[in-house]
C-alpha positions in Angstrom: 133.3 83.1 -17.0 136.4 84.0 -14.8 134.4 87.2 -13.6 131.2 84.8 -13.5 133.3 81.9 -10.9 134.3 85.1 -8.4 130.4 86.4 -8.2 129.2 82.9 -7.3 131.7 80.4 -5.5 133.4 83.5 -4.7 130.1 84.8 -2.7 129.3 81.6 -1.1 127.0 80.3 -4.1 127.2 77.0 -6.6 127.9 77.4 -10.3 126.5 75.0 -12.4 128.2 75.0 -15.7 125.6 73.7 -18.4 127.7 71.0 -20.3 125.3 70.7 -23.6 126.2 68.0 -26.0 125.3 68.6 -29.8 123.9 65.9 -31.9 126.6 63.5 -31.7 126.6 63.0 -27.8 129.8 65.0 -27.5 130.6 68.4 -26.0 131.3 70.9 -28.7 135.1 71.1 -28.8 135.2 75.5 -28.5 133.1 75.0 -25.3 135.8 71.9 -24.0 138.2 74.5 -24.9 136.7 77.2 -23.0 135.6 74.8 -19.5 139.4 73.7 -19.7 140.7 77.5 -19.8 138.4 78.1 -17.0 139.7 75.0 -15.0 143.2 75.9 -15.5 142.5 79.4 -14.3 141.1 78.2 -10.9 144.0 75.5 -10.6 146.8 78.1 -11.4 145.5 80.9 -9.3 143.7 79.3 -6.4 145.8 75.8 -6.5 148.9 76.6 -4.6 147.9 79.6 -2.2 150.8 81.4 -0.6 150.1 80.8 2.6 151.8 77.5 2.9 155.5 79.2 1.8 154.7 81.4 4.6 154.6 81.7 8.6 151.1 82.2 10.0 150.0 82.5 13.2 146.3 81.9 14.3 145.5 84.9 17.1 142.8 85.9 19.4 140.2 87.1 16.6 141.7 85.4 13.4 145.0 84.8 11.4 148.3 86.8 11.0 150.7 86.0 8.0 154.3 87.2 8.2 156.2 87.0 4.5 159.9 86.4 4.5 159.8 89.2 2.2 157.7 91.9 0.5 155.4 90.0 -1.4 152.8 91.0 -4.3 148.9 89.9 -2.9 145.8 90.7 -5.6 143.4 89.2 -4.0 142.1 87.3 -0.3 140.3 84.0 0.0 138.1 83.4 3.2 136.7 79.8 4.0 134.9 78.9 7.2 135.8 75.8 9.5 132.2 74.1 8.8 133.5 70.6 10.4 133.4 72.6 13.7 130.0 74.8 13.4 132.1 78.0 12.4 130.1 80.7 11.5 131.6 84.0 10.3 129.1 87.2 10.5 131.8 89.8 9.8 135.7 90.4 9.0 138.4 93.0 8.1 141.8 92.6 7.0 144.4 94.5 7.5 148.2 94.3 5.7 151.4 96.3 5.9 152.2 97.9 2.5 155.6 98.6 1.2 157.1 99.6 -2.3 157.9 96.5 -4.2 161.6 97.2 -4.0 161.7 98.2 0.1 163.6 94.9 2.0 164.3 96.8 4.8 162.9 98.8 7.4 159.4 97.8 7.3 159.0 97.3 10.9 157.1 100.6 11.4 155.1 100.4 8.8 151.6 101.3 9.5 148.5 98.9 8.8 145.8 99.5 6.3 142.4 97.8 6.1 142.5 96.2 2.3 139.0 94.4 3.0 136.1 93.8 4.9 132.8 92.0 4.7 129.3 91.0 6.6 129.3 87.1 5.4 132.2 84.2 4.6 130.5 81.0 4.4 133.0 78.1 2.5 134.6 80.7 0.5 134.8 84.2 0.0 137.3 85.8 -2.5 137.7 89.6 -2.3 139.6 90.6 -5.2 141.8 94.0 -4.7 140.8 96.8 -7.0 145.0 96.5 -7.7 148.2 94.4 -6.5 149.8 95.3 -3.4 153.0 94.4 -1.7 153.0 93.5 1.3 155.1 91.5 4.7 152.2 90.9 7.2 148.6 90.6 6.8 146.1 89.9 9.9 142.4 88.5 9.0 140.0 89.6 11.8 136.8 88.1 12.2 134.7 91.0 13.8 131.6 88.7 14.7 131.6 85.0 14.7 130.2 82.2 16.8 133.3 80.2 17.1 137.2 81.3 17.3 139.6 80.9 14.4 139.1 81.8 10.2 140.3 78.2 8.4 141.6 80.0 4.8 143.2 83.2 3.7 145.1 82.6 0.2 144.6 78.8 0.9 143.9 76.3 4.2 145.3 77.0 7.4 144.6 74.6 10.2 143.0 76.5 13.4 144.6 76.8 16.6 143.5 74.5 19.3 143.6 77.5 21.7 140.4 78.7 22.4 142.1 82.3 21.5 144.9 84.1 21.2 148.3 83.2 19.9 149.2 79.9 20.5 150.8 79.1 23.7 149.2 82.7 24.9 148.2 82.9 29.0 144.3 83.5 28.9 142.7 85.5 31.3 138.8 86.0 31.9 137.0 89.6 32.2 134.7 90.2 35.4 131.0 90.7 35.7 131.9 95.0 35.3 134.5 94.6 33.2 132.9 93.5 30.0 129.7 95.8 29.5 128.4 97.9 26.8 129.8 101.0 28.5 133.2 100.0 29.1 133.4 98.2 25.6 132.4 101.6 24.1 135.0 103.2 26.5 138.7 104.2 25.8 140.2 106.1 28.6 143.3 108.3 27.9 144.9 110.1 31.3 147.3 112.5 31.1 150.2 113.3 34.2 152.2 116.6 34.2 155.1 117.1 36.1 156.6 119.6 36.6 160.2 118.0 35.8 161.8 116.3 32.8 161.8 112.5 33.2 163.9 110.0 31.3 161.2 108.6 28.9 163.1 105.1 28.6 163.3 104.5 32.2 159.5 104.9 32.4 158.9 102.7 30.0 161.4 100.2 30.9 159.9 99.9 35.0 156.4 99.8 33.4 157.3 97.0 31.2 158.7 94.9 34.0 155.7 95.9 36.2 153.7 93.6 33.8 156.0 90.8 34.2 155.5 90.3 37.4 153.0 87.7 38.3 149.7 88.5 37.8 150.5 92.3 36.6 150.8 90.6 33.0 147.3 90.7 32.9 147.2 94.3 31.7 149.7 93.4 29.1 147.2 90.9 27.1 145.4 91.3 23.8 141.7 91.7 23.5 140.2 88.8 22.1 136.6 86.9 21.7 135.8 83.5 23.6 133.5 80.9 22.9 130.7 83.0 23.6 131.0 85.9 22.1 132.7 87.6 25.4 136.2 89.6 25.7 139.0 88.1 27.4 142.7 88.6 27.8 145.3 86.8 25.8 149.0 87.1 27.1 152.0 86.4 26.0 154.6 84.1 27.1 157.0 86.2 26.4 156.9 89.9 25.6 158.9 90.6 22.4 159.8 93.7 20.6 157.0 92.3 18.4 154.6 92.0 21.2 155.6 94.3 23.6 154.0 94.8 27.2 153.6 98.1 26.6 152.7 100.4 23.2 155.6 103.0 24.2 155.7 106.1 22.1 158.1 108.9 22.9 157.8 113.0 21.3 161.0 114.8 22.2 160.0 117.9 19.3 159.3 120.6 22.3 162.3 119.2 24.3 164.4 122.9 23.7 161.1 124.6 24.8 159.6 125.3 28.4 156.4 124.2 28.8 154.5 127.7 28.8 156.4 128.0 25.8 154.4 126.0 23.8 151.2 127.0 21.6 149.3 124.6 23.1 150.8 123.1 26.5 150.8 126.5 28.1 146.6 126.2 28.3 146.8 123.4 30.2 145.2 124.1 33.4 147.3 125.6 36.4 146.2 125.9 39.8 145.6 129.6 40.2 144.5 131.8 43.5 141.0 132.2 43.0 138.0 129.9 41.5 138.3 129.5 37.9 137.2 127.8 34.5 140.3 126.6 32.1 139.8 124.6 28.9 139.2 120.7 29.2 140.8 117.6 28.5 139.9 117.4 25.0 141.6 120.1 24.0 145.0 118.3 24.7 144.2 115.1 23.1 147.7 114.9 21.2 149.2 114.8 24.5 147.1 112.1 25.6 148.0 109.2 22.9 149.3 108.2 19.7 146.9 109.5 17.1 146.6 106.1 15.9 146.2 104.3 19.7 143.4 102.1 19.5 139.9 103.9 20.6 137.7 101.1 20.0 137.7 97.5 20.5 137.9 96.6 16.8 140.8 98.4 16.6 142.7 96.8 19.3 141.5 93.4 18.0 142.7 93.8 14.8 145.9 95.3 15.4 147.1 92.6 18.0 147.5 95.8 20.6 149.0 96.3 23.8 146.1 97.4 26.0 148.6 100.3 27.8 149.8 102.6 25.5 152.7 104.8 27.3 152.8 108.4 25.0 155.6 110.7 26.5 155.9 114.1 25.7 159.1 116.5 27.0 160.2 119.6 27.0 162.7 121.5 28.5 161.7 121.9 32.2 158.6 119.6 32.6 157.3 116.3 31.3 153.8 114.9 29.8 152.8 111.3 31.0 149.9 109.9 28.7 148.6 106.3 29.3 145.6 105.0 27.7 144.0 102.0 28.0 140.3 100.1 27.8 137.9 100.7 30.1 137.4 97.1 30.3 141.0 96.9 32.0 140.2 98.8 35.1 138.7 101.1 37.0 140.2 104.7 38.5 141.2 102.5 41.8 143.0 99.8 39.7 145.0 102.5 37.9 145.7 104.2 41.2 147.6 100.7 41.8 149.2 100.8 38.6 150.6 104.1 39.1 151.8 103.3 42.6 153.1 99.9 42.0 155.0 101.3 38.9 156.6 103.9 41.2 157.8 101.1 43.5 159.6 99.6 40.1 161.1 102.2 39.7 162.5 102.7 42.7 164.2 99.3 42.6 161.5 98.1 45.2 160.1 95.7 43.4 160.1 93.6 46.7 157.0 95.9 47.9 154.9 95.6 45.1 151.6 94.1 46.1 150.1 90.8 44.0 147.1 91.2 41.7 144.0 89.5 43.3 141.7 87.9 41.9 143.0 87.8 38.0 141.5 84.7 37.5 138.4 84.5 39.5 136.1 87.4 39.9 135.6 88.3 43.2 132.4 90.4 42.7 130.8 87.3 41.0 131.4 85.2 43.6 130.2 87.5 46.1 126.9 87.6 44.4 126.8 83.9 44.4 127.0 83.6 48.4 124.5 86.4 48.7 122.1 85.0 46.6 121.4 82.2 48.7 121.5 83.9 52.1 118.1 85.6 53.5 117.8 88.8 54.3 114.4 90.7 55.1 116.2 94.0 53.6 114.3 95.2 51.0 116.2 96.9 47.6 115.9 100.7 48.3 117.4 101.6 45.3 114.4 99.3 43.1 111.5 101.6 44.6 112.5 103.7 42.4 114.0 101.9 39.1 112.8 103.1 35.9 111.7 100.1 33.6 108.8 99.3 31.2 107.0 102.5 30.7 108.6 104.9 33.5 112.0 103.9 31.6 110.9 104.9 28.1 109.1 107.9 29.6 113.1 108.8 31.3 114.6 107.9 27.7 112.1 110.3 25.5 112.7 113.2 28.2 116.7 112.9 27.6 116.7 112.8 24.4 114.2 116.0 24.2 116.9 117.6 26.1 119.7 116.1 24.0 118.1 117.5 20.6 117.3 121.0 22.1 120.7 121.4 23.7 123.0 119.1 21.9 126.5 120.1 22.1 128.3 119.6 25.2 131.4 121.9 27.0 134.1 119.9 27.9 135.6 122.0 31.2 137.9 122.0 33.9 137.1 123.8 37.2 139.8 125.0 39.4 138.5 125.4 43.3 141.0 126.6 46.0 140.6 125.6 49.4 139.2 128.7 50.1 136.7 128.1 47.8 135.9 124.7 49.2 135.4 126.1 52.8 133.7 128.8 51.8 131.0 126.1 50.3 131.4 124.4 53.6 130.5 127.3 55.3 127.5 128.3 53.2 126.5 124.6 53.9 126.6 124.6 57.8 124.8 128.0 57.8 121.7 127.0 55.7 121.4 123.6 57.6 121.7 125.9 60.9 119.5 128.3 59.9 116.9 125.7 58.4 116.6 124.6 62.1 117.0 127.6 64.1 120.3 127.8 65.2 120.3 124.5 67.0 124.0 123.0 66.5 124.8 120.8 64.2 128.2 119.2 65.6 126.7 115.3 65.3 125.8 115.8 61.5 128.3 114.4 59.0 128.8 115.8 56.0 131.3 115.2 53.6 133.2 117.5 51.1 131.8 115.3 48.3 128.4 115.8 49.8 128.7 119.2 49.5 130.5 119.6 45.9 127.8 117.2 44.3 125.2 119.3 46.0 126.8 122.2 44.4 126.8 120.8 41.1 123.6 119.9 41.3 121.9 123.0 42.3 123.9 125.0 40.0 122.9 123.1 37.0 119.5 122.9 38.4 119.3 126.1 38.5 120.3 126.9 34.5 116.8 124.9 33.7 113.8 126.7 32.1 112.0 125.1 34.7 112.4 123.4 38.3 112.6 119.1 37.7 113.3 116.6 39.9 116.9 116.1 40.0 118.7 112.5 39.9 122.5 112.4 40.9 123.8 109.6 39.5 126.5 108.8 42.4 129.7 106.0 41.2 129.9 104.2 44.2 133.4 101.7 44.9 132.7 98.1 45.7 136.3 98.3 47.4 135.1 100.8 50.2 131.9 99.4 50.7 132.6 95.9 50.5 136.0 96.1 52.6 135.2 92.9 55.2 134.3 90.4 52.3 137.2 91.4 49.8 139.4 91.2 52.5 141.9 88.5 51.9 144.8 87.0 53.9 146.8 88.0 51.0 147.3 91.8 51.4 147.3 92.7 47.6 145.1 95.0 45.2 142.4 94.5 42.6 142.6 95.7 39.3 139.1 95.3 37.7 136.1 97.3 37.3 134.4 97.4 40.3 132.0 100.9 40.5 128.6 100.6 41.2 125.9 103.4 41.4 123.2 105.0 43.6 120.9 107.3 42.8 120.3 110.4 45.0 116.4 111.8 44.3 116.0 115.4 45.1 112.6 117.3 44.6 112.4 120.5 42.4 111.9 122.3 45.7 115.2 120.8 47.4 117.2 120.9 44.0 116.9 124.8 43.8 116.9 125.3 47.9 119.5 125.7 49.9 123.1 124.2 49.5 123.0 122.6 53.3 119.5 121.2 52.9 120.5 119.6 49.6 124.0 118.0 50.9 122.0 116.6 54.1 119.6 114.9 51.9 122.2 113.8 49.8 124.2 112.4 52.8 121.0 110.7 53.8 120.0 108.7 50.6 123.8 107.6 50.0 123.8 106.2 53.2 120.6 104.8 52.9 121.6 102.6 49.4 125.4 101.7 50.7 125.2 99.6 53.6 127.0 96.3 52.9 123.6 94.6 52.7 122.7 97.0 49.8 125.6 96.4 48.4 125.2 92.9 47.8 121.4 93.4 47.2 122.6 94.8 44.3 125.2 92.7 43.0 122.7 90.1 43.2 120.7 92.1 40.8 123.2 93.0 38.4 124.3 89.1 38.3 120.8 88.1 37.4 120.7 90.3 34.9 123.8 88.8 33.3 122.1 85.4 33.5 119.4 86.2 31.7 122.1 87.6 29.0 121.0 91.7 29.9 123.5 94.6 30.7 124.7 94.6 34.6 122.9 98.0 34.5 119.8 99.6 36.0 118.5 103.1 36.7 116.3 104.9 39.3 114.8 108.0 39.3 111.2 110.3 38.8 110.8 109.3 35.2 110.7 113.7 34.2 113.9 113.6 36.4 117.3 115.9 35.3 119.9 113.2 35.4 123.4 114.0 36.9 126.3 112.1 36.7 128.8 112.3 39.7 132.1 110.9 40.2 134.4 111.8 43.1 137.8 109.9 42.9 139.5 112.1 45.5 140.0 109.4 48.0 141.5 107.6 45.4 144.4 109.7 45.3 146.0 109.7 42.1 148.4 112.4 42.6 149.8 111.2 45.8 150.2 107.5 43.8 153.0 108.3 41.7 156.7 109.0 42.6 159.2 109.0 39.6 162.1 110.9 41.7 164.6 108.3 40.3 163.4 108.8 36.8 163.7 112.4 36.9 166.9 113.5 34.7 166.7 117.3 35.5 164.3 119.4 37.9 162.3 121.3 36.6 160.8 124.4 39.0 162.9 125.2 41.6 162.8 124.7 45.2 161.1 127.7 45.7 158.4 127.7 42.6 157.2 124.9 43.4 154.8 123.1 46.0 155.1 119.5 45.1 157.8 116.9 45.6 160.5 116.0 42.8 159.5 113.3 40.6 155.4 113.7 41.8 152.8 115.3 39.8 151.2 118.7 39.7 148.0 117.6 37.4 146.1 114.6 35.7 143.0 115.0 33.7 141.7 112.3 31.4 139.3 111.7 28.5 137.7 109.1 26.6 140.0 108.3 22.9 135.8 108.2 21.3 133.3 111.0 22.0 130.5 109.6 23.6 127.6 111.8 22.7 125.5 110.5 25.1 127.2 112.3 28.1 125.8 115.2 29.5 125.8 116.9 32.8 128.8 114.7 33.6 130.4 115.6 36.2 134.0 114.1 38.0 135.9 115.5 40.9 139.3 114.5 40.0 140.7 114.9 43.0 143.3 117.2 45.3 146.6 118.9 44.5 149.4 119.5 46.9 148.2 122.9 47.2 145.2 121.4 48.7 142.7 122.5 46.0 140.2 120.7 43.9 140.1 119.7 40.5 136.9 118.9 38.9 136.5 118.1 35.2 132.6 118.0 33.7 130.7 118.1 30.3 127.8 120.7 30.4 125.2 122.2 28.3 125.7 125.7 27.1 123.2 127.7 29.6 124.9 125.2 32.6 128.2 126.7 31.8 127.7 130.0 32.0 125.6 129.9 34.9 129.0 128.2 36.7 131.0 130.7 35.7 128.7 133.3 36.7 128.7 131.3 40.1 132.7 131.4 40.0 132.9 134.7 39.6 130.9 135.5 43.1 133.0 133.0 45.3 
């Protein structure tokens, strides 16, 4: 009957015992005798749960129980908060297992999921295939409509936060922040310098960083609101128990040199002539924790730090890896982490500028104002937007080219300034030649014009066939909507703000030549960026979120070869950082190297979860102090070698 009582009230269901008297009126005294064993079972097992000897804390996505001491758990009882509508689609739980006898040093023990489940309704008891010992255990409820789980082992009363731990500083996500991409997003970047740094000092200027005013932000925990979206819960106070920052230090290789090592010496180098060196995946360990959170789940459940700082020394250089949500930021709000971190720890804390807009999103806003304003502009980028059938025509194409070609070639490209000028020149001398040697002196083109071109027409040209080509081009609210985020304040925003445009070249211009194809290019991204585009589309995208769709849209030829392009070399990230004072012994000498002390000679970054979805993805990661270019891109096989057949001819 015991096993009978957990497959029915223990699965959200009645049991009806059938009480049948006999001939006299009265129950039959074996089966009084058996009802009453049952009864007691319930009352001694179920009557006096744990969790009121213990402290529990209810968090962003659930509850967290911490045991005075190791204590022996068989089994977990679930029950929904009905009174307020509560309505519990899925849960995991998670506990910190020790030997029975272990009192101490249980602080870095890992957590283990024990349980997990699609449905809770008034109870659910998940019984434990043995006992365990445990001194915390943290319920997560994955998908519900309203905050908070009531029971685990017995009642606990909900918060009356609407998330987080109680007392916690709540902060909202913006209208880019929480999408489906950047939810399915975990960014890892990893910094080399070429000297050692003290590891503690770094972590300790970081940490105060995000106790400074509106910088806490990026030291909240992911939880759910209300309605099902992400926001930030911060605490009060960071503790050793809830740092700022996930800080994680490897000091293994410190008595090598960093070409010493198996695997640090492939990291790319800047080298004299155009070249292809392995990508950023290869150096993952370098990059995080093997156990950082790489999905949101994971951070939910585990009550994480959204920075995770991963250090990594050796004898004459030093690893920086920092990994975060994409939800956090974009490459521009890192750029002013990295540079108001510097100013930290410098002891110029003075000089470091205030978060804007942490509270109120700036972009929404924006949108609202536009919205209502006329404007006989018309939406260059929606005469071509794929939806309905020209959409799902798009969709079937890519994933015809995703099953024939399905495995991707993570890369980094090395291009000296020669190399860059030499595509400048090639450039200038097809656009001059294209109109019979008239001059050209009133054209613009940028660099980035011409490297996307490059791209382009270099994977273009690796087709079976000529297409249409569509670069997908990430576009920075921040320089295109300068006047209107403008504030008296002089401070920096650290949010997602990237939108896109889409540059439309014809099979004939996407294998012509390399000036034709930057002009174009040139032509159309001016075209979609104007201010009044701008806010054209955020108008869009806001709508969208009304109606409860993704703040995404595409535009293209339906049969076209999609290209994603990212150039962050105005954003600078190498000259962001400055960690002279943190620097504990050079590294190359004076006359080795071409940087600064304390700067960086290298970054590349990759996402903590393979996205198999990206392909021709291309990002120009910006500059070195040498002046040349770093580019990192996944490609098909055939896309690769025609690049380094391309290389090798430069």
């Amino acid at each position: 009957m015991i096993n009978v009582y957990h497959q029915t009230v223990g699965r959200n269901c009645l049991l009806e015992l059938d009480l049948a008297p006999d001939r006299s009126g009265l129950i039959p005294a074996r089966h009084a005798a058996r009802y009453k064993e049952l009864g007691d079972f319930i009352r001694t097992c179920y009557g006096s749960p744990i969790t009121q000897q213990v402290s529990n804390t209810t968090i962003a996505h659930g509850v967290a129980l911490t045991f005075e001491y190791p204590t022996s758990v068989d089994r977990i009882v679930l029950m929904e908060d009905q009174t307020n509508g509560q309505v519990i689609r899925a849960y995991e739980i998670y506990a910190k297992i020790v030997d029975a006898e272990e009192m101490n040093g249980t602080l870095d023990v890992p957590w283990s999921r024990i349980s997990s489940g699609n449905s809770v309704g008034h109870k659910r008891i998940d019984l434990l295939t043995e006992a365990i010992t445990v001194t915390d255990v943290i319920v997560n409820a994955t998908k519900l409509s309203m905050k908070g789980v009531r029971n685990m082992l017995g009642c606990i009363k909900p918060s009356s936060e609407p998330s987080g731990v109680d007392g916690d500083d709540v902060y909202p996500l913006h209208m880019l922040d929480d999408t489906n991409k950047c939810r399915e997003s975990f960014l890892a970047w990893t910094l080399r310098f070429n000297d050692v740094l003290d590891a503690h000092r770094l972590h300790d200027s970081l940490s105060r960083l995000l106790e400074m005013g509106d910088w806490k932000k990026l030291g909240g925990r992911l939880g759910f609101n209300s309605n099902g979206g992400l926001e930030l819960c911060v605490p009060k106070r960071f503790t050793g128990g809830r740092p700022a920052v996930a800080f994680s230090h490897d000091e293994s290789s410190s008595g090598l040199r960093i070409n010493e090592h198996p695997l640090a010496s492939r990291l790319p180098k800047a080298m004299a002539e155009p070249s292809f060196q392995p990508g950023a995946i290869h150096f993952r360990s370098f990059a995080a924790k093997p156990d950082v959170p790489s999905s949101i789940n994971d951070a939910i459940s585990h009550d994480a730090p959204q920075l995770s700082l991963h250090i990594t020394s050796f004898k004459d250089a030093t690893l920086v890896g920092i990994s975060f949500p994409h939800i956090l930021m974009d490459a521009l709000g890192f750029e002013a982490l990295l540079r108001s971190w510097s100013l930290v720890l410098a002891g110029r804390e003075a000089e470091v500028p205030p978060v804007l807009g942490a509270r109120n999103d700036v972009l929404w806003a924006t949108a609202a104002r536009s919205i209502g304003s006329k404007s006989d502009e018309s939406f260059v980028i929606g005469k071509k937007r794929l939806q309905g059938v020209s959409y799902l025509k798009f969709l079937l194409r890519f994933m015809r080219d995703k099953f024939r070609d399905p495995t991707m070639e993570n890369q980094i490209v090395y291009l000296p300034n020669s190399a860059v000028a030499q595509l400048r020149r090639q450039a200038m001398g097809s656009m001059k030649s294209a109109s019979n040697n008239e001059p050209h002196e009133d054209i613009f083109i940028s660099e980035g014009d011409i490297l996307a071109a490059w791209i382009a027409q270099t994977i273009a040209s690796s087709a079976s066939r000529p297409r249409p080509v569509t670069i997908l081009r990430a576009i920075n609210a921040r320089f295109r909507l300068g006047s209107i985020l403008q504030t008296p304040e002089k401070g920096v925003y650290v949010q997602n703000m990237v939108l896109a445009s889409f540059v439309c070249l014809s099979p004939q211009v996407a294998r012509g030549p390399l000036g034709t194809m930057a002009l174009e290019n040139r032509r159309q991204l001016a075209e979609q960026t104007t201010e009044q585009q701008m806010l054209i589309l955020l108008q869009v995208l806001r709508q969208r979120i009304e109606s409860g769709r993704q703040p995404t849209i595409l535009s293209g030829e339906p049969d076209s070869l999609p290209i994603v392009f990212n150039d962050l070399t105005k954003v600078n990230l190498i000259g962001a950082v400055d960690f002279k004072l943190a620097v504990s012994q050079q590294g190359d000498s004076e006359g080795s190297r071409s940087n600064p002390i304390g700067t960086m000679v290298y970054h590349h970054f990759q996402s903590l979860k393979e996205n198999a979805w990206r392909r021709n993805w291309v990002v120009v990661l910006g500059k070195d102090h040498q002046d040349g270019t770093w580019v990192m891109a996944d490609l098909t096989r055939k896309s690769s070698l025609t690049f380094e057949e391309v290389l090798k001819h430069m």
